[in-house]
Structure formats: structure tokens, C-alpha cells
C-alpha beads as a LAMMPS data file, in Angstrom:
LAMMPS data file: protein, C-alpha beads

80 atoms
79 bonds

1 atom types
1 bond types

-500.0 500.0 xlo xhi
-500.0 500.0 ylo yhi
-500.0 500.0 zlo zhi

Masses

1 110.0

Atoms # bond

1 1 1 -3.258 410.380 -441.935
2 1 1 -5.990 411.394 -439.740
3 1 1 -7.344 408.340 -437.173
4 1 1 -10.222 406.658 -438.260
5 1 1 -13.156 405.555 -436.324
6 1 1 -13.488 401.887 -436.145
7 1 1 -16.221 400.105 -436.539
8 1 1 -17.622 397.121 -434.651
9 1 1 -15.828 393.943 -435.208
10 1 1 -17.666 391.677 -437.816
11 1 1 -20.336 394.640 -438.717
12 1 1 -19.139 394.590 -442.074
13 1 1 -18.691 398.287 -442.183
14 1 1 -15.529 400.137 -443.180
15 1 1 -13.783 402.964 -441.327
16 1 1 -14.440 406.372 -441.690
17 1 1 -11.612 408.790 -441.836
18 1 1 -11.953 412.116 -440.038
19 1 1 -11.503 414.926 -442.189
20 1 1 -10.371 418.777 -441.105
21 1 1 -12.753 420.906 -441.941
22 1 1 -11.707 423.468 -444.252
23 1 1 -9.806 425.970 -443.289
24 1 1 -8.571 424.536 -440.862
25 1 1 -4.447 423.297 -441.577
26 1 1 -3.056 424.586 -438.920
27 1 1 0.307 423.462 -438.123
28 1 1 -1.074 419.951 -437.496
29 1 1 -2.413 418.821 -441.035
30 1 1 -0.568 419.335 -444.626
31 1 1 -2.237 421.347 -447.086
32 1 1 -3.797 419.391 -449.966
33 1 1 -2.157 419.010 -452.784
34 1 1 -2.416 420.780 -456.051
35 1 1 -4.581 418.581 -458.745
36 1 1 -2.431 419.990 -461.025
37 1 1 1.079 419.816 -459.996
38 1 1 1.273 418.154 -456.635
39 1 1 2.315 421.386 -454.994
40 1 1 0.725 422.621 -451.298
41 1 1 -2.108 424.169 -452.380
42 1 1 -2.647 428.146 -450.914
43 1 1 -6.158 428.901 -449.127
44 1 1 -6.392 431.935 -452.034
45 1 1 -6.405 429.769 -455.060
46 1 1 -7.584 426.137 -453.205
47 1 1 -7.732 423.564 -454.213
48 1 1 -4.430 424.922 -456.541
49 1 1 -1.081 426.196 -455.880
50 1 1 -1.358 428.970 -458.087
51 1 1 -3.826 431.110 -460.514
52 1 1 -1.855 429.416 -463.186
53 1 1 -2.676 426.021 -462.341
54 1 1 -6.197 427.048 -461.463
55 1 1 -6.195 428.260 -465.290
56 1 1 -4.406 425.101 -466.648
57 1 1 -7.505 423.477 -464.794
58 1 1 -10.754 425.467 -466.096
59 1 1 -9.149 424.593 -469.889
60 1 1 -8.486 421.090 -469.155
61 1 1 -12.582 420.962 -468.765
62 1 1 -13.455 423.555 -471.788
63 1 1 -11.354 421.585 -474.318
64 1 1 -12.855 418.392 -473.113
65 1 1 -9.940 416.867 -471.664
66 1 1 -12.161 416.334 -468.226
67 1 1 -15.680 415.122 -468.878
68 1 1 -18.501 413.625 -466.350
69 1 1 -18.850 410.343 -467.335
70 1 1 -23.159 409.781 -468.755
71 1 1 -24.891 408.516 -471.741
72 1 1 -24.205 410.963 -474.658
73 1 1 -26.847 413.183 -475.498
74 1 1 -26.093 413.588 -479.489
75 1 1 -28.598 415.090 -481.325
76 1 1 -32.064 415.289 -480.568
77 1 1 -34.634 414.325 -484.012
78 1 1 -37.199 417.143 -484.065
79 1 1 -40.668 415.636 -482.722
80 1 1 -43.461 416.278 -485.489

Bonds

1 1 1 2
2 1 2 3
3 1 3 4
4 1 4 5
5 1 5 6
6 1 6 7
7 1 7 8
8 1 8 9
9 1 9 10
10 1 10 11
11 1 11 12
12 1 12 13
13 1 13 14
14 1 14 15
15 1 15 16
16 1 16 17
17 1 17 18
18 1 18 19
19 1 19 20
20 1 20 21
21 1 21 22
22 1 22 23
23 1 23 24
24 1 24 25
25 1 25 26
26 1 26 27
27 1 27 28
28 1 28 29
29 1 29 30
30 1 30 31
31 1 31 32
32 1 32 33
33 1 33 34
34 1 34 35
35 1 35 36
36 1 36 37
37 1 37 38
38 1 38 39
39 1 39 40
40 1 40 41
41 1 41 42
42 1 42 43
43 1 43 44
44 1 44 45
45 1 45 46
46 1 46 47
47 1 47 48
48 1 48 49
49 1 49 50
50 1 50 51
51 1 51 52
52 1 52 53
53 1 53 54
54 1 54 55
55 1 55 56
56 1 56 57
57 1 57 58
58 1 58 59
59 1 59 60
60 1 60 61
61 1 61 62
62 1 62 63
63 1 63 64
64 1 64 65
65 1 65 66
66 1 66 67
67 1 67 68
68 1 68 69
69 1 69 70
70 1 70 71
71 1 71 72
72 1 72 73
73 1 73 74
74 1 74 75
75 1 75 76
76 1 76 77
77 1 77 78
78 1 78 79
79 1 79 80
């Protein structure tokens, strides 16, 4: 894991950890992992392993499986 910067004792704030930019895993970092299947993900398909996972993905959030959590928005009543 990356080092953090630390904050002042007794500020009350947490540490923030320093993130590579992207693009940039180099032999030093790891490559992120798939969401899908927890392989290294490839720069041509990030943040997946593969087009197949990427695919496994996109239907995961047209079936519904993934949602944004909000108030429903049902049906609207016609205004007269």
C-alpha cells in the first residue's frame, strides 16, 4: 500500500493515501483488480481483465442487478 500522509497529531483528520495516477503501474504498483473476477486488470479493457468481464459488467447494470441507491421515482399522476 502506498504511504500515506499524516496528519497533525490531535487534528482530528484522517490520512490520505497517495494514489498513482492512471496509467501509471509501472513495475512498482499492482494493477487493480478486476470488479468482476479479481484478476489484474489490462490498461485495454480497465478497470476489467477481459471484454468478457467488461460484458458480464454492463448486464449486471441493464438487468438491474447494480442500481444507484435514491428515492424511487414510480409513476408520475398527470397534472390537470
Amino acid at each position: 500500500m502506498p504511504d500515506a500522509k499524516k496528519p497533525a497529531p490531535g487534528s482530528g483528520e484522517a490520512a490520505i493515501p497517495q494514489i498513482p495516477r492512471p496509467g501509471a503501474w509501472g513495475g512498482k504498483t499492482t494493477a487493480p483488480s478486476c470488479p468482476i473476477c479479481g484478476r489484474p486488470a489490462i490498461p485495454e479493457q480497465r478497470p476489467f481483465c477481459s471484454a468478457r468481464c467488461r460484458q458480464i459488467d454492463l448486464s449486471h447494470w441493464l438487468t438491474g442487478r447494480y442500481s444507484i441507491p435514491g428515492e424511487s421515482l414510480g409513476e408520475e399522476e398527470p397534472e390537470d
